[in-house]
C-alpha positions as a printed Julia matrix, in Angstrom:
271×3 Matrix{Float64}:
   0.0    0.0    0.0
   1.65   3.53  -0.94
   1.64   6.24   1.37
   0.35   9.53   0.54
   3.59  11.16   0.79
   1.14  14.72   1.75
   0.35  12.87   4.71
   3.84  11.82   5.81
   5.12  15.67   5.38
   1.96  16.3    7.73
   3.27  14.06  10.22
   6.36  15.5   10.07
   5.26  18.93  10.23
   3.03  18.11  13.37
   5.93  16.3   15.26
   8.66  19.07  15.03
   5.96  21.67  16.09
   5.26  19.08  19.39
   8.71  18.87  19.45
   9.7   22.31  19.64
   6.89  23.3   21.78
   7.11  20.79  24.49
  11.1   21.13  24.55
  10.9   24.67  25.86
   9.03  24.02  28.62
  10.25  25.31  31.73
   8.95  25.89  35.33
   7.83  29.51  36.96
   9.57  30.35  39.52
   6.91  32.52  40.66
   3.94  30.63  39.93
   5.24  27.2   40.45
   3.9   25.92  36.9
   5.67  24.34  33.72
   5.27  25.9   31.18
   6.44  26.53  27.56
   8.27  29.39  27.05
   9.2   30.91  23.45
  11.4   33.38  24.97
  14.42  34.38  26.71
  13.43  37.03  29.43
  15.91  39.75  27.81
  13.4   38.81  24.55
  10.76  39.84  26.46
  12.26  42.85  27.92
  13.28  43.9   24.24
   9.86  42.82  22.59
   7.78  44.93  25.63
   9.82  47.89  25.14
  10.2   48.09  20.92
   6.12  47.77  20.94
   5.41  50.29  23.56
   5.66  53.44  21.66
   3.22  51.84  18.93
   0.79  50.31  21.63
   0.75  53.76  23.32
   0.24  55.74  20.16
  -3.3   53.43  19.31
  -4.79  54.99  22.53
  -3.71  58.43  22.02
   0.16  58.32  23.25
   0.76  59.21  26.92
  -1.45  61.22  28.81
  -0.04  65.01  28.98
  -0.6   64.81  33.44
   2.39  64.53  34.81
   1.13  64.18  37.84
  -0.99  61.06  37.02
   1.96  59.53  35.64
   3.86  59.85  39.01
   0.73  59.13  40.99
   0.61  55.57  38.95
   4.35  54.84  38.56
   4.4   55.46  42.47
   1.61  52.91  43.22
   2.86  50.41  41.01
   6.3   50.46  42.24
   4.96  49.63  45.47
   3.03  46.49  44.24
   6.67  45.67  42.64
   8.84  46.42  45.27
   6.99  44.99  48.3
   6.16  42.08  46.55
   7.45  38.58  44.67
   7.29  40.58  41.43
  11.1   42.11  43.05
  12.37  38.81  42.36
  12.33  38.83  38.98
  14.35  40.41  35.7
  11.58  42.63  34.2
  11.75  45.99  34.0
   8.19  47.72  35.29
   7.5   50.77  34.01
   3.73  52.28  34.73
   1.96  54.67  31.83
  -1.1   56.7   31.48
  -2.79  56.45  28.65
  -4.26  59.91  27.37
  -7.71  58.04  25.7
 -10.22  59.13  28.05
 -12.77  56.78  26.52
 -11.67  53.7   26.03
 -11.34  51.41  29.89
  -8.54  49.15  29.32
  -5.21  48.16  31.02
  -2.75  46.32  29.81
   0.96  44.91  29.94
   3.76  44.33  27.19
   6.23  41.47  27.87
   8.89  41.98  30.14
   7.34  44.98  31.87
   5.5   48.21  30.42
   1.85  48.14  31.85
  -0.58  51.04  30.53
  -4.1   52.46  31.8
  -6.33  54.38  29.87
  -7.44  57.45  31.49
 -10.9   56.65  30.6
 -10.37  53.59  33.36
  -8.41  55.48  35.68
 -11.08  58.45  35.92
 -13.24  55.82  36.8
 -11.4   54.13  39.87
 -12.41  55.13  43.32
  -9.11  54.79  45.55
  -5.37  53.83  45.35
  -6.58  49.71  46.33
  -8.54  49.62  42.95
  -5.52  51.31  41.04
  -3.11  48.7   42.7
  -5.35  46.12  41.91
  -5.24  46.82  38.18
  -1.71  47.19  38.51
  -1.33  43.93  40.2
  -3.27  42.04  37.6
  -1.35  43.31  34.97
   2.3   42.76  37.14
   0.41  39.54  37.52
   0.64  39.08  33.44
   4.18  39.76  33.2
   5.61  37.5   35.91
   3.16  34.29  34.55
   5.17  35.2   31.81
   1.71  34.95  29.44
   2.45  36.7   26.34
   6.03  34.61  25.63
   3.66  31.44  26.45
   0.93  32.87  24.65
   3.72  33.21  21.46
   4.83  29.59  21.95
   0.92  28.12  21.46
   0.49  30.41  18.78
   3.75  28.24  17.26
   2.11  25.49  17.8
  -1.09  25.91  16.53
   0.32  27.81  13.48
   2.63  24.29  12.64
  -0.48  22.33  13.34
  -2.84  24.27  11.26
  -0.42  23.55   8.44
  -0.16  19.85   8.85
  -4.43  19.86   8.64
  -3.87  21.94   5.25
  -0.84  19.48   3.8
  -3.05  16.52   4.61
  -6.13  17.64   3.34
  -7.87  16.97   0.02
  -9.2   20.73   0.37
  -6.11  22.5    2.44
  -8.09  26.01   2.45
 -11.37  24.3    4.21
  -9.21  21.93   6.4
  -6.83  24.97   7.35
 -10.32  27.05   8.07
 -11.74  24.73  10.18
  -7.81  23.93  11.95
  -7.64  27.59  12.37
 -11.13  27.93  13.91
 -10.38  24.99  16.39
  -6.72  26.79  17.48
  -8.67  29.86  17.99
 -11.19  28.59  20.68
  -8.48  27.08  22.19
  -6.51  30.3   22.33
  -9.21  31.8   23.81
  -9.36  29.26  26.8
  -6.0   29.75  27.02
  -6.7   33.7   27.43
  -9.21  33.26  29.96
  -7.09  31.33  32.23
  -4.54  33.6   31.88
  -6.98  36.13  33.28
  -8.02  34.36  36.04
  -4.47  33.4   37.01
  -3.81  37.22  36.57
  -6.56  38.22  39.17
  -5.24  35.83  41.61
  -1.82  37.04  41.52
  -3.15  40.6   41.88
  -5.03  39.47  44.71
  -1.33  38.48  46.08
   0.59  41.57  45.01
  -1.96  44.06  46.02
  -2.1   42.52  49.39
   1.68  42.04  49.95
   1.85  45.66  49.56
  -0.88  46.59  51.64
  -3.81  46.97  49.89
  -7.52  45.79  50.64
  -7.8   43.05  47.86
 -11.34  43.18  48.33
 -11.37  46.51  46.07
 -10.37  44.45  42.7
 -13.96  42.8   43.31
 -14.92  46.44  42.96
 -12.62  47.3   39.77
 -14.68  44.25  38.65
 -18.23  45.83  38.94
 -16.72  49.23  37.53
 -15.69  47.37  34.38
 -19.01  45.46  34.48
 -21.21  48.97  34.95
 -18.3   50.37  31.81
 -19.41  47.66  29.47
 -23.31  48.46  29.79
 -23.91  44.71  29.14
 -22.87  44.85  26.01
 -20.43  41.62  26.57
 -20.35  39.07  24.15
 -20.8   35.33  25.27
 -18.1   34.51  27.37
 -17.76  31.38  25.48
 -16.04  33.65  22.47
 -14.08  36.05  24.35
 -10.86  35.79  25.67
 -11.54  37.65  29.21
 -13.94  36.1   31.52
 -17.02  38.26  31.89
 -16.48  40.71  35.18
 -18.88  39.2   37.16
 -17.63  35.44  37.13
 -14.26  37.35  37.61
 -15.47  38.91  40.61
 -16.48  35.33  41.99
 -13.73  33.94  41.26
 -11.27  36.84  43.36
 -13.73  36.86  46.41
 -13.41  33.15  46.26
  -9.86  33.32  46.14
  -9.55  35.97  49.17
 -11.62  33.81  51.6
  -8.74  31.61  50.27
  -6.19  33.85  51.31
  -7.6   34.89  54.24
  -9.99  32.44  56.18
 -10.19  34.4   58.79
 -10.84  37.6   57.33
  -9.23  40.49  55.68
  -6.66  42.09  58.27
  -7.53  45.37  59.4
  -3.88  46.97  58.28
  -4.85  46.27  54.89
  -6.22  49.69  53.32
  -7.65  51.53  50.58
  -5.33  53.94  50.45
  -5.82  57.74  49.3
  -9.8   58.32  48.42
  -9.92  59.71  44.35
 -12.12  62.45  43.75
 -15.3   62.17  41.47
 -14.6   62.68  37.83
């Protein structure tokens, strides 16, 4: 019996992307899992800061308030410095974004984390702020987006096995592609939740009332207006199962309640 020899180059193309994917995996030394890694933390340091001018230009380049930039470089050194997140190579920087409508935060590998204006106008005390922060410190040291790059590896050298073996390659690579995505976003979801719960840890460790990143979750619930799609197709968990799973995560933490010396900090005016 011949071999389709499309087939064999599938297999091939399928094994070295295993391969190479489950080679580089390598254990957190933060959050104790294995995981694989497609780069070097100087990569990620490099990668973070050559995409943060572009990143911050999509949202309307720095905000112009100096003052909010020191207010939320100062918080978020304090969730680095009193905290694991010390430990590691990455190089934190904090940014305001100048969009005022847009509520987002985010963080670039290996350090640079950004909030819109339009969610920091919205924030209620210095515990919510370090809250975001933390979830987003929380991003860099799971080391997501350079294990986020390594599935995307994999799924790309997958998707092209489906296509080489394929009568139809277009169809089969739709429908590979399709399958790699939902996966992705599963992927992105846990990385979310694993994100809250090391906020809940670096807000803490630095003195913060974790109980107020239940509250950033309600503010981002109220700044949606309900207009979430199913959380089945999105990559971040809807707010309110978020919300769940951080007050689940406290009692956790703290079975016998949050200590008292844990605060909100400094009270933010109305916008």
């Amino acid at each position: 019996m011949r071999r389709n020899p499309r087939f064999m180059i599938a297999l091939v193309i399928a094994a070295i992307g295993f391969l190479t994917y489950y080679s580089s995996r390598q254990k957190n030394p933060i959050t104790g899992e294995s995981q694989a890694i497609a780069l070097t933390p100087e990569q990620e340091i490099a990668l973070g800061l050559q995409s943060a001018p572009e990143m911050a230009a999509q949202f309307g380049g720095i905000d112009p308030d100096p003052q909010l930039g020191e207010f939320v470089t100062q918080v978020g050194n304090r969730v680095v410095q009193n905290t694991v997140a010390s430990q590691t190579p990455y190089e934190y920087q904090f940014h305001v974004l100048a969009d005022p409508q847009t509520v987002n935060a985010f963080a670039l590998p290996g350090g640079p984390i950004f909030i819109t204006r339009g969610l920091l106008m919205r924030l209620q005390n210095e515990a919510q702020l370090a809250g975001v922060l933390g979830h987003e410190v929380g991003h860099v040291v799971g080391r997501h987006s350079a294990e986020r790059i390594a599935k995307d590896q994999l799924m790309q050298s997958l998707i092209g096995a489906v296509g080489m073996a394929s009568d139809d390659p277009q169809s089969a690579q739709q429908m590979a592609a399709l399958v790699a995505n939902m996966i992705q976003m599963q992927y992105g979801r846990e990385d979310e939740m694993q994100s809250d719960s090391l906020g809940v840890h670096l807000m803490s460790d630095a003195g913060y009332d974790p109980r107020e990143l239940i509250s950033v979750m309600e503010i981002l619930e109220e700044a949606s207006g309900g207009q979430e799609q199913p959380e089945f197709m999105s990559t971040h968990p809807n707010p309110g199962n978020r919300a769940a799973h951080i007050e689940e995560h406290i009692r956790q933490r703290y079975p016998d309640g949050v200590p008292e010396n844990l605060s909100k900090g400094v009270s933010f005016a109305p916008s």
